[in-house]
N, C-alpha and C positions, 0 to 999 in steps of 0.2 A: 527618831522620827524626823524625817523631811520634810519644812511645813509648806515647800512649794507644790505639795500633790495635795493642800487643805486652804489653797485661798488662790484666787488671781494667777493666770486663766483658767486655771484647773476649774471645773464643778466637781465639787464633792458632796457627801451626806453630811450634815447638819447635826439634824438631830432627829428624833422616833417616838414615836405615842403608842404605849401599848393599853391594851387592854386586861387586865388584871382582877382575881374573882374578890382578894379582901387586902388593901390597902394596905392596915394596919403590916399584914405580915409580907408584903411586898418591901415594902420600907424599910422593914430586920434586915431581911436579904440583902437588898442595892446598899445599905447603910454598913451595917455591921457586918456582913461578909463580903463584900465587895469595897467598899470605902468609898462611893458617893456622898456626896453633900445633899441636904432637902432645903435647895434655895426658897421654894416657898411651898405651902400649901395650903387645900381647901378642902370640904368635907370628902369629896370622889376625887381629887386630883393632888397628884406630887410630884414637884418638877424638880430635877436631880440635876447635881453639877460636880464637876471634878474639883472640889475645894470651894470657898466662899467669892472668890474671885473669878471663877470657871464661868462658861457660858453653859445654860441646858442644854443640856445632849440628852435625857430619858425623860420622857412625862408618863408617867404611870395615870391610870384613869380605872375605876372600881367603877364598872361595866358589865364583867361578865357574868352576874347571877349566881356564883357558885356552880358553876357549869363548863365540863371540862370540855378539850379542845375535841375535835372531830378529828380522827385520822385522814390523813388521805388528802388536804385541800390545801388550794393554793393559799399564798401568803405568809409569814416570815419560816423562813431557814435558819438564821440567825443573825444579830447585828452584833459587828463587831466593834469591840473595844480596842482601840489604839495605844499599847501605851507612850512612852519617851525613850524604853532604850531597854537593853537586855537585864540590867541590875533590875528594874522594877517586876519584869516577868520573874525574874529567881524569887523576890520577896515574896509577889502574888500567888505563886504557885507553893512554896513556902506555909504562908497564910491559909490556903484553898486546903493543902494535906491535912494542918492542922487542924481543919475547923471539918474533918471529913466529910469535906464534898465529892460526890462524884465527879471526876474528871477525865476527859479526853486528852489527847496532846498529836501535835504532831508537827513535824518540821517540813516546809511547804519550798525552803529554798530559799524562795528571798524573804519568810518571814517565820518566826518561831511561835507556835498557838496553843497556847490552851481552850479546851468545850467546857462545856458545863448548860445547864438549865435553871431558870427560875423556879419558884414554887406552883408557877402554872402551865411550866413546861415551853416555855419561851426559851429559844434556843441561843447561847450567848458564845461568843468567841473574844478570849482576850489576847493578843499579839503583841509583838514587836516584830519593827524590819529590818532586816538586816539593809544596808547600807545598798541605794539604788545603782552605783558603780559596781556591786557584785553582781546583781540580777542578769543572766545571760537571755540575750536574747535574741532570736532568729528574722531579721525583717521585723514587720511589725510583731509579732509574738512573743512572748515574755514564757521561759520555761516554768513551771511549777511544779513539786512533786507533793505526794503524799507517804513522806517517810515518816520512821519515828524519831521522837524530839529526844534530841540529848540529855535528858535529864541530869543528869550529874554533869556536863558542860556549864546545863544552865545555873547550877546550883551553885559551880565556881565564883558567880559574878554577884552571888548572895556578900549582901558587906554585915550582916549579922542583926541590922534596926529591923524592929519586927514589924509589920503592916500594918499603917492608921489611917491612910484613904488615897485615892485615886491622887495621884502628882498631877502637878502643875504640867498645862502641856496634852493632858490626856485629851483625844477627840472621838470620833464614829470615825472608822478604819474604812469602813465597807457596810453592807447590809448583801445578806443573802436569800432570794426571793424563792420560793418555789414557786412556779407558773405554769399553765395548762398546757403549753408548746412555747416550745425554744424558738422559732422561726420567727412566730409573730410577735413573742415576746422582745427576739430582740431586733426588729422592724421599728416597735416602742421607742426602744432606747437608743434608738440610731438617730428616732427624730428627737430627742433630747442632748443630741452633740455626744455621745458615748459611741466607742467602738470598741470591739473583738479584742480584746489582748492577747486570750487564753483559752483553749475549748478542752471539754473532756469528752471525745467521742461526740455522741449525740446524747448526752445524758446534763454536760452543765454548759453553760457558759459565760466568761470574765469578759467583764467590757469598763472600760474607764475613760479619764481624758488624759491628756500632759503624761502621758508614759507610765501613770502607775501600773501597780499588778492588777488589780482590781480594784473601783470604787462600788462596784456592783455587780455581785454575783446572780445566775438563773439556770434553778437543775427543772427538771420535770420527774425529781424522786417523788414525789408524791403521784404520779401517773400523770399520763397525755390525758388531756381532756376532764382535768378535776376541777371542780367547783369551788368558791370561796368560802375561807370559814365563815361561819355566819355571824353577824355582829354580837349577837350578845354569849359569845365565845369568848376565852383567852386568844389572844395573839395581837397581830398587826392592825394598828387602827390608821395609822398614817404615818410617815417620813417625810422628811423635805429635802430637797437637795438646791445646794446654795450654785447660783451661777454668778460669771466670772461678775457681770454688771446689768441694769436696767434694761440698757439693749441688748444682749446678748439674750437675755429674758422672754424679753417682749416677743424678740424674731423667733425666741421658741414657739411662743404660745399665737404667732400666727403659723408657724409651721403644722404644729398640732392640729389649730382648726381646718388648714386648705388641708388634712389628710384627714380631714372625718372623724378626730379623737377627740375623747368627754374632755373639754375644758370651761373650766368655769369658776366666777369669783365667790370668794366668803371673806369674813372680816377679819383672816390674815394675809389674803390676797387672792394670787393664779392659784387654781386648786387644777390636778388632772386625774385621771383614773385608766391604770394600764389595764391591757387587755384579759389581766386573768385578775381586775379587781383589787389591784394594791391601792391606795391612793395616796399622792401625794402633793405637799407643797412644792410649790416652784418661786425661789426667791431669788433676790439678786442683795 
């Protein structure tokens, strides 16, 4: 992992609040199948960190009524988990078999991934990058594929310690959004200082800053013109995305307002709200 595409001038994803039906078995999952830390918690809310020393990257929030998600609606695709380097994916993926999770995989080129879901169907990717001098890229566009993951490559880099939580180093890679249209969605994220890295047809698109692959992905697989989950659903309650400094911030959130978008303060600060209803923080 590269930490110049996770601080200064880069903006990247921070961290994410999902909504979840029963805590209790949210907590097995990010804990003991995945290796999160539960830096604190309260009777609805668990804030997760990559070891005791980590910063929150997952707030879990027991919201959603026991009530499953809706097909078909805008908001998370999936957030991805970052790891440190290809040894940690051989463990994780390792650990994932054993503990028979269903899993996805696939090799993207500049980065190797595992899929998976939570217990409410929250869509998770965990990664490594392969090293940013290899990523080939055309102009500004960054190539990416959708191959399959070398599995037994990856397993080579297994050193035999078996999985006891998220390493040191771990962050949010990316967040992947479905949205109601691509065009205006990513008009949104243009005024957020994000550009184009990477398109797929007219079906996704990667936008980042400082030349990653992606800090933010947008398909419109759930259809043009689909509605928000509704809140007292599983999934997406909020994201933040960290910018480089105060000003660079600030001139977002007049940017925002001279272009007519929901901006507005609460008691973690800029709050906005993209056009197909994701909301996020805006930090510096």
């Amino acid at each position: 992992m590269e930490k110049k595409f996770f601080e200064a001038p880069s903006s990247f994803i921070r961290d994410i609040k999902l909504r979840v039906n029963d805590l209790d078995t949210s907590i097995a999952f990010y804990v003991d199948t995945l290796g999160f830390t539960v830096k604190r918690q309260s009777e609805k809310e668990a804030f997760l960190s990559a070891g005791d020393a980590g910063d929150i990257l997952i707030t879990l929030v027991e919201s959603a009524d026991n009530k499953q998600k809706i097909p078909r609606r805008t908001g998370l695709y999936h957030i991805a988990i970052l790891l440190p380097d290809r040894s940690s994916i051989a463990k994780m993926l390792k650990h994932l078999v054993d503990c028979n999770v269903q899993l996805g995989a696939a090799d993207h080129e500049v980065s190797e991934a595992l899929y998976l879901n939570d217990p409410d169907g929250n869509g998770i990717e965990i990664y490594h990058d392969r090293d940013s001098v290899s990523w080939k890229w055309e102009g500004d566009q960054v190539n990416m594929t959708v191959d399959p993951l070398d599995a037994e490559g990856v397993m080579e880099e297994f050193d035999g310690d078996t999985w006891k939580q998220m390493p040191t180093g771990t962050v949010l890679g990316h967040i992947h959004l479905h949205v109601r249209n691509l065009e205006e969605a990513r008009g949104f994220y243009e005024l957020l200082g994000f550009h184009i890295v990477c398109t797929l047809g007219q079906q996704a698109y990667f936008m980042s800053t400082n030349a990653y692959h992606h800090h933010i992905g947008l398909n419109t697989w759930a259809g043009v013109g689909s509605e928000p989950q509704p809140s007292d659903r599983p999934g997406l309650e909020e994201y933040s995305i960290s910018f480089p400094s105060e000003d660079v911030r600030n001139k977002i959130v007049e940017t925002l307002k001279s272009n007519n978008e929901e901006v507005f303060i609460e008691k973690e600060g800029w709050c906005a709200v993209d056009p197909s209803g994701n909301k996020i923080l805006l930090l510096a």
